[in-house]
N, C-alpha and C positions, 0 to 999 in steps of 0.2 A: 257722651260715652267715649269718644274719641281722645278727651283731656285724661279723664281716669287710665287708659290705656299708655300716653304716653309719661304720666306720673310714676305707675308703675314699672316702666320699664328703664325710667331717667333713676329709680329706686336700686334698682339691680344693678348699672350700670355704676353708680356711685357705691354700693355697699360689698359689689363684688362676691367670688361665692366661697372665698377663705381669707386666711393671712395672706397679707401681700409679702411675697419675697423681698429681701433686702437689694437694693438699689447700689452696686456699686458707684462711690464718689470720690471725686479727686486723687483718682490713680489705685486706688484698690481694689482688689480682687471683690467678687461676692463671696459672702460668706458661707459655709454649707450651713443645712436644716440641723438642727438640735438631734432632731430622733427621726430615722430612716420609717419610712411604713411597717408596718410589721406583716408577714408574708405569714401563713395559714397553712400548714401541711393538711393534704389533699390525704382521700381514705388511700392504703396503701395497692398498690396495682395487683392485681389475682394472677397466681402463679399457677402456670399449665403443667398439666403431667409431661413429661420428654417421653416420644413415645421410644420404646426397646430397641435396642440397636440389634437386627441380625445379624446374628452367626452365619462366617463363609465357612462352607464346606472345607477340611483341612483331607489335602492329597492322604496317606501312605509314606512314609519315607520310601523314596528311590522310583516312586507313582507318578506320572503324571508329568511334570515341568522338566524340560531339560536348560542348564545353565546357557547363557548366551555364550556364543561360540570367541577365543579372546581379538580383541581387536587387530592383530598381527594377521589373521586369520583370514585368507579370499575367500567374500561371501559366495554361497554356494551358487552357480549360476544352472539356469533354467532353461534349455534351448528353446521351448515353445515360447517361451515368455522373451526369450532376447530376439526376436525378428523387428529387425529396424528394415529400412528402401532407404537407396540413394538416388535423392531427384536433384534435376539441375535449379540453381542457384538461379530466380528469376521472382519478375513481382507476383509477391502474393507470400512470399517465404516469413517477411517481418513478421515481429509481434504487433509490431505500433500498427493501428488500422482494423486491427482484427475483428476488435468487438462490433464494428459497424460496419460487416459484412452481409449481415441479415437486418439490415435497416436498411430503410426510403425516407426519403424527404426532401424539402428545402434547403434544409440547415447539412443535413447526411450528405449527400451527396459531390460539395464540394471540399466537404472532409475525406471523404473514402479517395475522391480525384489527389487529391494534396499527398497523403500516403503513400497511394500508387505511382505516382510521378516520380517521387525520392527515390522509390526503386529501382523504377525503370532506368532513371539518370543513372545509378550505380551501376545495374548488373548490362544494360544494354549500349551506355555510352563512353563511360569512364573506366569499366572494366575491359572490355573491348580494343577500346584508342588504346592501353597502358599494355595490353598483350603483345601490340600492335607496332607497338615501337620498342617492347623488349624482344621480337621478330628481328625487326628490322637492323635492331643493334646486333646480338645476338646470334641471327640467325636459328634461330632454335626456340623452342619456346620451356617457359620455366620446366626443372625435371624433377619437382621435389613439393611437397607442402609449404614447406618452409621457405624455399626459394620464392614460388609462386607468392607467398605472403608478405616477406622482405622486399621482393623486388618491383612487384605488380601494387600490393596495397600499398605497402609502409611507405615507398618511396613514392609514391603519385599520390598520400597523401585520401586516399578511399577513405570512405567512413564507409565500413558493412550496416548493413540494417540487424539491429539486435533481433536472435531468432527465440522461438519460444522455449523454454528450461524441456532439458534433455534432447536439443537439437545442437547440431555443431556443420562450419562449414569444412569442408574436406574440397580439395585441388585433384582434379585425373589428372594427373601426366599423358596419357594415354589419348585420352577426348581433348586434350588442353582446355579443360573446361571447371569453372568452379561449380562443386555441386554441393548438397546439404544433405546431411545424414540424419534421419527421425525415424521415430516409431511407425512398424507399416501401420497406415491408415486402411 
């Protein structure tokens, strides 16, 4: 039985299950098939009803909507709504570190220490020493924002810790202290 099995399959092997494609030789391309398959359009696809588009309620002329006020325009301010605090300028102010405030772990914990150091170096070492020797120079310490900014960052070369959007730092002449102005919490 086992000779009938491999006859038959030495049958297949030599008879193949179509035309054999042309072989290119001696540098020629093959050549393409005579006639492509011929492809069979399928039954055509079932179109859905669209369902009704509703109708928006249309105001009254002069009802309803007022035009946006023109861009030249100071948006109306809100005194409940504008209450910012100024707190002093210390770790914890960044954005960078934030999100893994309310985490623990292994891996967390030497990322929150890494955050909190950058800070700390800024606002308690390097802002500090650079007050410290415009003192000393000086005799006075910076009288202005801007001063305090040119004289204390710019030229000591500070990198601030970026704060989070709608926060800004601000300099007391007063405290000689830098502080940060946010939304009260």
């Amino acid at each position: 039985m086992s000779k009938h099995w491999f006859c038959g399959l030495g049958l297949l092997l030599i008879a193949g299950c179509g035309p054999a494609a042309p072989v290119a030789s001696n540098n020629q391309a093959p050549q393409p098939a005579d006639t492509a398959p011929e492809i069979m359009p399928g039954p055509p696809a079932p179109t859905l009803p669209m369902p009704p588009v509703p109708s928006l309620p249309v105001p009254p002329p002069g009802v309803g909507f007022e035009p946006p006020p023109p861009p030249d325009a100071p948006a109306p301010t809100n005194p409940a709504a504008d209450t910012t605090e100024t707190v002093k300028a210390d770790v914890g102010v960044g954005i960078k570190g934030r999100s893994l405030d309310n985490e623990n772990g292994l891996l967390v914990q030497p990322a929150k220490t890494y955050f909190a150091v950058r800070e700390k170096v800024v606002f308690q070492i390097a802002i500090p020493s650079a007050m410290n020797l415009f003192q000393g120079t000086e005799g006075r310490f910076p009288n202005s924002h801007e001063e305090f900014m040119q004289k204390i960052i710019q030229e000591n070369q500070i990198k601030l810790p970026q704060l989070p959007a709608g926060q800004e730092y601000l300099y007391d002449p007063e405290k000689a202290e830098l502080m940060v102005r946010r939304p009260a919490q």
